[in-house]
C-alpha positions as CSV (number, residue, x, y, z in Angstrom):
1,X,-122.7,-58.4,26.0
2,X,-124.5,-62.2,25.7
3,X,-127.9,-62.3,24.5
4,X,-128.9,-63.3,27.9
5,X,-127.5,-59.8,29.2
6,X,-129.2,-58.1,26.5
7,X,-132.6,-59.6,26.9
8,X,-132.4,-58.6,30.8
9,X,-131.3,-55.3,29.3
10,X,-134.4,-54.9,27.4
11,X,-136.6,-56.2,29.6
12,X,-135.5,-53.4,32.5
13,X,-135.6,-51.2,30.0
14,X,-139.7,-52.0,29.1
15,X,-140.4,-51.9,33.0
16,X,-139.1,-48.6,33.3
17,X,-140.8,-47.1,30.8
18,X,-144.1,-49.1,31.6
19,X,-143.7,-47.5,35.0
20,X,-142.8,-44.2,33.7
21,X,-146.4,-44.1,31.3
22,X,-148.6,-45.5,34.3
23,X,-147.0,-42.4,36.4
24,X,-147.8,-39.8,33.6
25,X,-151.4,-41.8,33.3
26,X,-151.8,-41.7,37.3
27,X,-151.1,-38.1,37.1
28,X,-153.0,-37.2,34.2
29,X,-156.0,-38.9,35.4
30,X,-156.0,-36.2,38.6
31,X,-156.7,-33.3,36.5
32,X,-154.7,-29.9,35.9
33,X,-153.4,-27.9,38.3
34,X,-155.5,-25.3,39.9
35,X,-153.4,-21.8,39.0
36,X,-154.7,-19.3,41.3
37,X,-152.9,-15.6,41.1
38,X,-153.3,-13.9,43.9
39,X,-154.1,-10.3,43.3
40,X,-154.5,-6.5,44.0
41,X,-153.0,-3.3,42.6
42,X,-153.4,-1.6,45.8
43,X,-150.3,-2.4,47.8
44,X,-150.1,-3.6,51.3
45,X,-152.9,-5.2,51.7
46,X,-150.8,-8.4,52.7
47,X,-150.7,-10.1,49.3
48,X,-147.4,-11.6,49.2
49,X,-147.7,-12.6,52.8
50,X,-151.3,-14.3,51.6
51,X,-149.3,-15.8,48.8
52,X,-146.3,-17.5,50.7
53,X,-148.3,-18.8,53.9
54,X,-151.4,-19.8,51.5
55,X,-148.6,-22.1,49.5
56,X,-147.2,-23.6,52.7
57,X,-150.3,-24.1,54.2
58,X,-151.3,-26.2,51.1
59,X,-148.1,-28.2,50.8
60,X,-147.8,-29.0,54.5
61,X,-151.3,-30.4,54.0
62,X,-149.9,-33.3,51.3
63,X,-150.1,-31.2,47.7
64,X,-147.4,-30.0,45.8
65,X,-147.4,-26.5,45.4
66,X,-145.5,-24.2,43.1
67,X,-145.6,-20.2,44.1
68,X,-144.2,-17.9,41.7
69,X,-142.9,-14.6,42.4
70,X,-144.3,-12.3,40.0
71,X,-143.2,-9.4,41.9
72,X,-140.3,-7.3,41.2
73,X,-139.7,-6.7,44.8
74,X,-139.0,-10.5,45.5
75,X,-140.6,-10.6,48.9
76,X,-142.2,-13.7,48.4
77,X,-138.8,-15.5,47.5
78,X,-137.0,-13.7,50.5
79,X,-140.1,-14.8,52.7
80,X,-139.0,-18.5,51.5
81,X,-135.4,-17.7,52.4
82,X,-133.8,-17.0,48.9
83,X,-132.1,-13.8,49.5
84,X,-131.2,-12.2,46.1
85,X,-127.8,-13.1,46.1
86,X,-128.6,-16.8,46.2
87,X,-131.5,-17.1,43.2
88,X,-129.6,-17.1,39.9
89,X,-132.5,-16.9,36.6
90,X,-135.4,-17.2,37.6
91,X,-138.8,-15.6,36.0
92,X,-137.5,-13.0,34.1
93,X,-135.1,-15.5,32.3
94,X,-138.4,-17.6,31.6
95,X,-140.4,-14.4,30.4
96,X,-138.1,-12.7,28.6
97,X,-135.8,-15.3,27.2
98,X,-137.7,-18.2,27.0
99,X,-135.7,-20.8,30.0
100,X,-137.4,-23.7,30.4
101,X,-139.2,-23.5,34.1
102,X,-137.6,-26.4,34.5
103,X,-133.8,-24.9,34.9
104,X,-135.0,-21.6,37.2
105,X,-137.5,-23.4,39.5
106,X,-136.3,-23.8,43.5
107,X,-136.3,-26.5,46.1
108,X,-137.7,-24.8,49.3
109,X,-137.4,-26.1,52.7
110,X,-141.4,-26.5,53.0
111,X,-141.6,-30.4,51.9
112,X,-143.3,-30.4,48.3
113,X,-143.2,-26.6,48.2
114,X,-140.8,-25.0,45.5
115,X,-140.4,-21.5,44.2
116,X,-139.6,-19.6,40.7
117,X,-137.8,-16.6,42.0
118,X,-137.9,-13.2,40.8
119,X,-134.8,-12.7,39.7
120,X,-132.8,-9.0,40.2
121,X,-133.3,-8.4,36.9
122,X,-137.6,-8.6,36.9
123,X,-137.4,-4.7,37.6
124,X,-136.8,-4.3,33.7
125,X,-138.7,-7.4,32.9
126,X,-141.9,-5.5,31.8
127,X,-139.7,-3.2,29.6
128,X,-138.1,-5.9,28.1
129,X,-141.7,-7.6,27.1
130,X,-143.2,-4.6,25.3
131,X,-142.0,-5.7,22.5
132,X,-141.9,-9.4,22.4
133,X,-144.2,-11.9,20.4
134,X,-147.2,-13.0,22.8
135,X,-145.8,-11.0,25.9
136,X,-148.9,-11.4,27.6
137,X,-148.8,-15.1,27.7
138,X,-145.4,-15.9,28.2
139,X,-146.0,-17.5,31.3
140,X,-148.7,-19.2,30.5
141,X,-146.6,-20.9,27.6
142,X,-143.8,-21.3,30.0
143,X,-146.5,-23.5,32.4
144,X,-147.9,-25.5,29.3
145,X,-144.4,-26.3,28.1
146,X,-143.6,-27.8,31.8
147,X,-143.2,-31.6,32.6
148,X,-143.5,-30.6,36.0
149,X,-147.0,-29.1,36.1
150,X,-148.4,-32.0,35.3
151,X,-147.0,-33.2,39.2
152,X,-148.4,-30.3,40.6
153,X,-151.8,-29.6,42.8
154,X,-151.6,-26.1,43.0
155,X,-149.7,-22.7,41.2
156,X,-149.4,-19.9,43.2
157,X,-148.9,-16.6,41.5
158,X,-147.9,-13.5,43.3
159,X,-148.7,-10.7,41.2
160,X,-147.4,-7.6,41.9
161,X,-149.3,-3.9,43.3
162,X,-150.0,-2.8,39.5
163,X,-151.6,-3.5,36.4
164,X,-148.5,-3.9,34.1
165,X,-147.4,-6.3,32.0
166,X,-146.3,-8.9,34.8
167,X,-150.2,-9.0,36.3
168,X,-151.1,-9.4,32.8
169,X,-149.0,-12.8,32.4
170,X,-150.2,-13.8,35.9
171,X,-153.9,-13.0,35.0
172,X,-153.3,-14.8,31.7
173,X,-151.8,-18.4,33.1
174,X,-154.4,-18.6,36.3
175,X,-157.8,-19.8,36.1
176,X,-158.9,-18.2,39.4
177,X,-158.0,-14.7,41.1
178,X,-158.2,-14.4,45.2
179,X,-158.4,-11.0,46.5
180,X,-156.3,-10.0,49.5
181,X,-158.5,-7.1,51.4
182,X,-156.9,-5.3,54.1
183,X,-159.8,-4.1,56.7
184,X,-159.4,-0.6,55.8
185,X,-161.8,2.2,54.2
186,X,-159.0,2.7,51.6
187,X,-158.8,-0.8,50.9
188,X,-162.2,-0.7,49.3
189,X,-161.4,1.1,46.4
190,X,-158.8,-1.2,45.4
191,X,-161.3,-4.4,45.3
192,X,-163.3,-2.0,42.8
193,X,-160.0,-1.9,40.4
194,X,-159.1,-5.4,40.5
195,X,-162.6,-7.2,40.1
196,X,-162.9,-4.5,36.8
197,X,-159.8,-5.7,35.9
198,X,-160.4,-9.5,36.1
199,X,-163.6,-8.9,34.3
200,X,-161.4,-7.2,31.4
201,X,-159.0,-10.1,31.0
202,X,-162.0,-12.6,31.1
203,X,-164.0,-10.6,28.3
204,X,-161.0,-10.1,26.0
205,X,-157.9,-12.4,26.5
206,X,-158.6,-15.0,29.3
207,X,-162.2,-16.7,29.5
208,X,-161.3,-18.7,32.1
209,X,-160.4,-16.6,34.4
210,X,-162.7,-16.1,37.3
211,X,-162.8,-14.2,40.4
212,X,-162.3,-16.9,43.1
213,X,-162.7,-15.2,46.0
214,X,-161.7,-12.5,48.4
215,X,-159.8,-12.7,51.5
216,X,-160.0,-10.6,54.3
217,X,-156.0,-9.6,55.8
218,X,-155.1,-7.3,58.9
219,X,-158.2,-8.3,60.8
220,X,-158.0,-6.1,64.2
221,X,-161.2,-7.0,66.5
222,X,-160.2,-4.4,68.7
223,X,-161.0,-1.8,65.8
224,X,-164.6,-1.1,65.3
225,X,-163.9,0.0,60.9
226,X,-162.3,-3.4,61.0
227,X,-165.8,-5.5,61.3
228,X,-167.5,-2.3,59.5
229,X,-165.5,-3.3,56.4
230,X,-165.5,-6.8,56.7
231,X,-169.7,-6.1,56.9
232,X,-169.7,-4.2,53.6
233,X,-167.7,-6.4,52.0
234,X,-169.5,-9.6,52.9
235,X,-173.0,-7.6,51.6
236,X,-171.4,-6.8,48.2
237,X,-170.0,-9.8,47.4
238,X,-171.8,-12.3,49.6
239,X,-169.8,-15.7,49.5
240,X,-166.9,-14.6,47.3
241,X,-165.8,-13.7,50.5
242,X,-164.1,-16.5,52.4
243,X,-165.2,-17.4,56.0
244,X,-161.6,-17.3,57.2
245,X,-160.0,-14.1,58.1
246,X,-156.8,-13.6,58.5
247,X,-155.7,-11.2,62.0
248,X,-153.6,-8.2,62.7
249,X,-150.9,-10.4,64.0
250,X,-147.2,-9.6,65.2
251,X,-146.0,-12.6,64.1
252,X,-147.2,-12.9,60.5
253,X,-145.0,-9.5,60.7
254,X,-141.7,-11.0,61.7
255,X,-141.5,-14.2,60.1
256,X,-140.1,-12.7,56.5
257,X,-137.5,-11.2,58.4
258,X,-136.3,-14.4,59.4
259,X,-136.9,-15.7,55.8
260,X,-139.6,-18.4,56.8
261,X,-143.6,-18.8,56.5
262,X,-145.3,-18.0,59.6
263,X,-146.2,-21.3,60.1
264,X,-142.8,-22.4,60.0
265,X,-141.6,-19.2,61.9
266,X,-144.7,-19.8,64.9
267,X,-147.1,-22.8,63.7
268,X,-149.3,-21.8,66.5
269,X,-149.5,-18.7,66.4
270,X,-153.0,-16.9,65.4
271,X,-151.8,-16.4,61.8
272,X,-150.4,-19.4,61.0
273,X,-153.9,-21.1,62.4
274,X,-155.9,-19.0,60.1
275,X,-153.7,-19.9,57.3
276,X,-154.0,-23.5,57.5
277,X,-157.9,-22.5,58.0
278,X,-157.7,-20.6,54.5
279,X,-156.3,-23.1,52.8
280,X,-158.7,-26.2,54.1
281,X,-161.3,-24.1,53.1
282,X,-159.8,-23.1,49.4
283,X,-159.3,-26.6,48.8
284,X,-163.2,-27.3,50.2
285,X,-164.7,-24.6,48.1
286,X,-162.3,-26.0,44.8
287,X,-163.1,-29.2,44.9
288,X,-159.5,-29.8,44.7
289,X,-158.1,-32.9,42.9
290,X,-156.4,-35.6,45.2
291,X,-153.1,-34.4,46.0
292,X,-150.0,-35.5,44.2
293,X,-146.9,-36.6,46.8
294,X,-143.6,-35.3,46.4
């Protein structure tokens, strides 16, 4: 190679990585991402649905969004139309034997939406961390330790219906919790749980973490108990409690079936409205950086 050649050499070289810093200092200057695990240990109260068209919602609106499935059941990675056969590692390899987020996170078909699965083998995951170093943060080292974050607006967590090891490393990475609450007397007991057991993490591992804000799901205006619960929900915890509801609807229903978001599956359908309505308002009541492009 002439010196001429190797001067241009250099020179490209320099420009790349000067364009490679101002992207990390663009970046950077926007602020972390938000990590917001979305929570409840009582089960169907619509929190992995919350979780999957909440993500969408937020990347169709420009941000890049990461949703991990936290949940041993996978619904939120079948909802995004990775069907168990077709995941390879995903969380549990990054929790229990340290992969790099990097090499088990998923392309989705929602532009600037991707997915770490839950892998088959999550069902032993919370075995497996009993009795490893720091098994409560685990992933929150595995988020620290990612180039990628840094791109990202937004971490979705889907936690799954317990308090177990796996809510614990959700709880542990997020800064803010939201509260799925299905308009049901039953339903109330479970918001007393989980806002003891966000208060718990806060006072002894996480002091961060914050309650965020509660959602009401399954919304039936036809039901009297519906509006009763929504009433003493809103007098408890006053403006915790978003604006948005989301409805009984039959097509928030089908769309996992068919492996999509609702708002893929029926975009104007009543559920995928109030999901884009949830997540203009989340990113109104955050203050949420400017969004970072695909």
């Amino acid at each position: 190679m002439s010196a001429s050649s190797r001067a241009r050499a250099m020179i490209e070289q320099d420009r790349a990585l000067a364009a490679r810093s101002a992207e990390a200092a663009r970046l950077a200057a926007m602020g972390p991402a938000r990590i917001i695990a979305i929570a409840n240990q009582k089960g169907g109260v619509g929190k992995t649905t919350t979780a999957i068209n909440l993500a969408t919602a937020l990347a169709a609106a420009g941000h890049r969004v990461l949703l991990i499935d936290l949940d041993p059941q996978g619904n939120a990675s079948t909802g995004l139309g990775l069907p168990r056969n077709a995941r390879g590692r995903g969380v549990f390899a990054v929790l229990a034997e340290g992969l790099p987020i990097a090499d088990a996170v998923r392309n989705t078909l929602i532009p600037g939406l991707s997915i770490l699965p839950a892998d088959p083998d999550l069902t032993a995951g919370e075995m497996e961390l009993v009795t490893a170093t720091g098994r409560e943060k685990r992933l929150k080292d595995a988020l620290d330790a990612w180039p990628g974050l840094l791109g990202c607006a937004f971490v979705i967590i889907d936690c799954p219906p317990s308090l177990g090891l796996l809510t614990l490393n959700g709880l542990m990475a997020a800064q803010d919790v939201l509260v799925p609450l299905q308009c049901e007397f039953f339903a109330l007991e479970g918001i007393t749980q989980i806002t003891q057991t966000i208060e718990a993490v806060r006072r002894r591992l996480n002091p961060g973490l914050s309650l965020h804000g509660i959602v009401l799901t399954m919304y039936d205006r036809r039901n009297n108990l519906s509006e009763l619960v929504a009433q003493d929900v809103r007098g408890f915890f006053g403006k915790k409690v978003y604006e948005t509801v989301i409805p009984r609807n039959i097509r928030i229903s089908e769309a996992p079936s068919h492996g999509k978001p609702v708002l893929v599956y029926d975009f104007k359908s009543p559920g995928s409205q109030a999901y884009i309505r949830l997540a203009a308002e989340l990113v109104d009541r955050l203050g949420a950086a400017p969004s970072r492009a695909a």
